[in-house]
N, C-alpha and C positions, 0 to 999 in steps of 0.2 A: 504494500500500500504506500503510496509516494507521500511525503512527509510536506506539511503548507508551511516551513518555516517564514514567521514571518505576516504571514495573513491577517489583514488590516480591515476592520469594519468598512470602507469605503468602499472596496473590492466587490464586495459583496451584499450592501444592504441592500435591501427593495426601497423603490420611490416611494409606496404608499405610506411602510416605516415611518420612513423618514419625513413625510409629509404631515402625516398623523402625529407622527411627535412634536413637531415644528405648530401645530391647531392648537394639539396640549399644552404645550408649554404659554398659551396665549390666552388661557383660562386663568382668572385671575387666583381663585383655591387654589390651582396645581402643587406651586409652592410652598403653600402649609398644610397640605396633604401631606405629601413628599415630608416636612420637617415633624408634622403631626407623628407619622410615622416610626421614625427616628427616634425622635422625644420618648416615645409611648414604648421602644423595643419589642414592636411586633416582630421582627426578626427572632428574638428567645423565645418567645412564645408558643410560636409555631414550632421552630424545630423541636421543642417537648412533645407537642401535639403529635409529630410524625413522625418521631423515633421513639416514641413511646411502645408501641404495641410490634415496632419492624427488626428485621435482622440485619443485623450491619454485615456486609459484602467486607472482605479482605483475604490477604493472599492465601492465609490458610484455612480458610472455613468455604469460601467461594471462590476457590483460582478463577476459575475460566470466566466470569464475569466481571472480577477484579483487574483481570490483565485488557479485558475486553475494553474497560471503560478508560485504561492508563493509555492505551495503544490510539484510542478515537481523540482522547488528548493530543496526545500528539501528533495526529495528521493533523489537525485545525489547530495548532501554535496556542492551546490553554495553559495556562500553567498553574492559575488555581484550581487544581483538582478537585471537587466536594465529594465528603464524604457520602457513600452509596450504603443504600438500603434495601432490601427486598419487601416485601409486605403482600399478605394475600387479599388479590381480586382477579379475579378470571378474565378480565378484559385486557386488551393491549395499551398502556397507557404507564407513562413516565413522566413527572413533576417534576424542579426544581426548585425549591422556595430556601430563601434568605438572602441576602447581600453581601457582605463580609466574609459570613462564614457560610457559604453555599450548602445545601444537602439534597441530595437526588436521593428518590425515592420511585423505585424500578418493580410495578405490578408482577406475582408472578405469570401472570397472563403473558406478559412480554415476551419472557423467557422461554415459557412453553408452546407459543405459539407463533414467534420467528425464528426466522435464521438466524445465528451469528453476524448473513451478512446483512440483513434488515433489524438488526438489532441496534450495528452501527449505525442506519439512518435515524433510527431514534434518539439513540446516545448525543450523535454528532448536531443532531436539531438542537437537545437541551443543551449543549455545550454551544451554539449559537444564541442562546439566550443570557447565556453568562458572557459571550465573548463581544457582545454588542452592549452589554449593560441595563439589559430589561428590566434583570430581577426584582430591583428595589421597587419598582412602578408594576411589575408586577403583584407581590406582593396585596397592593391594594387591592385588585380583583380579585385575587384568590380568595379574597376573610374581608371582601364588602358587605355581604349582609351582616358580619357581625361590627363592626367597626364604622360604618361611613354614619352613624348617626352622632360619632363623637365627631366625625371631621367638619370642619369649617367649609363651607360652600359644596357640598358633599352633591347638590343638588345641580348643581352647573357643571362637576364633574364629570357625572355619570357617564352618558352616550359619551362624549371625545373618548375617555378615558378605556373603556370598554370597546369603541372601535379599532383605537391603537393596538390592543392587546390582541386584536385577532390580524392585524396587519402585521405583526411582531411573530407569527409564525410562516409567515412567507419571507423573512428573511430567517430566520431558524431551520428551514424548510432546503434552504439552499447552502447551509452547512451540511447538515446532514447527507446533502449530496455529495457534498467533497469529501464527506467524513469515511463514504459505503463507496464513492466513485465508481458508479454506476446507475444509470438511469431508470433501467429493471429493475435493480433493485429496489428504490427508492417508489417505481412506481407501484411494486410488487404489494409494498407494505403499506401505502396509501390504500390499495384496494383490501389489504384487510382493516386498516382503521374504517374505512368507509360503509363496512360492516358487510363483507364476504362471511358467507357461512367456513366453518372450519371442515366440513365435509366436501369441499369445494379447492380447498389450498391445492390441489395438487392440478387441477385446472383451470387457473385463473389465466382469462385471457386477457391479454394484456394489451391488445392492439384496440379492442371494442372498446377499454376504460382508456386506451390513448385517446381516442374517436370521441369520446361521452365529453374528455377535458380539454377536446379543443375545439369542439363546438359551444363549448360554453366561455362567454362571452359577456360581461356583467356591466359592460359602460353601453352595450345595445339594449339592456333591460328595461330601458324609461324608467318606472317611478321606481324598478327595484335597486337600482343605485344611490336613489334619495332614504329607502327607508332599511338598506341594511344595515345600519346604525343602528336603526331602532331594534331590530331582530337580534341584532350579534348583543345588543343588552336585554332584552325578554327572554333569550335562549342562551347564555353566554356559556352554554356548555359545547355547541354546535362548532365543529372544528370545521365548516367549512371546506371537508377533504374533494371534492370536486374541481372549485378554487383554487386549491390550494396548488393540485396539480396540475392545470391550466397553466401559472404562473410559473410555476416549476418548470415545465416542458419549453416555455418560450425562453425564459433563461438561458437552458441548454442550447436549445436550439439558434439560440442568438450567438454563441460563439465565446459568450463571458462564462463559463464556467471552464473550456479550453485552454481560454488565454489567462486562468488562474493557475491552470495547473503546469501551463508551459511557464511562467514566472514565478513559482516558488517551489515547485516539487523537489525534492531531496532524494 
């Protein structure tokens, strides 16, 4: 696996990201949101919450997932590694929460239900999340029902703040590409997040969900451009995986995912 020494958020973010965050930051709350935050050590908080009941992953209780997650490190140039977790639920699905002190926290659904090499695209997403600087602003959506009635402007928040966090997987989206470097791959495991039966893994076709992600099209939608904002916060559990590989594909397909790996591969 060719090593990204060196890989720079500029390289790689999405516009929308970047746009969304640039909306956020122009909400007058954002800022004592963000210090509310801080102040309050929702960061300790949570990590009790999550490592409470999970099994911490290391070399010698969990080799093959502990070296999985050091090795996704270093193809995408992290170097704060967070400490890893396993925790039982039967779905595909890995978190990252805290700032500082990061902790990933890896379904065993995950585990039992990709590959090694779609494991990486997962890994290499949440390692996009730490490596662009999400977390802390994530944070807030993850533990807003419990928390945004202490925050100040909590109410002018909402939608930006909630739209950002689903455009913050489209550039996560395209770590994880670099992370598995493969296209397959990555589209392999979008089609079981996107809820492939498991009796079906061994014939997923992959051209018909290429076909499904580039017919779709969300600035042709008319008004569904205006009110995904509102959706991605009445359903902010909805990952969007259609989307998400749309954007993905064009990426690729644009020649910037290439031209990262011909200037910095090791």
């Amino acid at each position: 696996m060719k090593k990204l020494k060196g890989l720079k958020l500029e390289d790689y973010q999405h516009e929308s990201d970047k746009a969304a965050f640039l909306s956020l930051e122009k909400v007058k709350a954002f800022d004592k949101a963000v210090d509310w935050v801080i102040k309050n050590t929702i960061e300790e908080v949570t990590n009790v919450q999550q490592t409470g009941s999970s099994i911490c992953v290391n070399q010698d209780a969990t080799p093959e997932l502990f070296n999985l997650v050091n090795d996704v490190a270093a193809t995408v140039d992290v170097s704060n590694v967070p400490q890893v977790y396993t925790r039982w639920g039967y779905d595909i699905y890995i978190t990252t929460d805290g700032d500082k002190h990061p902790k990933m926290i890896v379904n065993t659904g995950t585990v039992d239900l990709l590959t090694p090499a779609e494991q990486r695209f997962m890994i290499g997403h949440e390692f996009g999340h730490i490596k662009s600087n999400h977390l802390k602003y994530l944070l807030l959506c993850r533990y807003w029902s419990l928390y945004h009635s202490y925050i100040p402007g909590s109410t002018l928040l909402q939608i930006p703040l909630f739209y950002w966090s689903r455009m913050t997987d489209l550039t996560a989206d395209r770590v994880g590409l670099l992370a598995c470097q493969d296209i397959n791959v990555a589209l392999r495991t979008m089609i079981k997040l996107a809820g492939a039966p498991e009796s079906l893994y061994d014939n997923l076709n992959i051209e018909a969900f290429i076909e499904q992600a580039e017919s779709f099209n969300i600035s042709k939608m008319g008004v569904m451009n205006k009110i995904v904002e509102k959706i991605s916060v009445m359903d902010n559990a909805a990952p969007w995986m259609v989307r998400r590989a749309s954007e993905l594909l064009k990426w690729y397909k644009s020649g910037e995912y290439q031209n990262i790996l011909s200037k910095y591969a090791q």
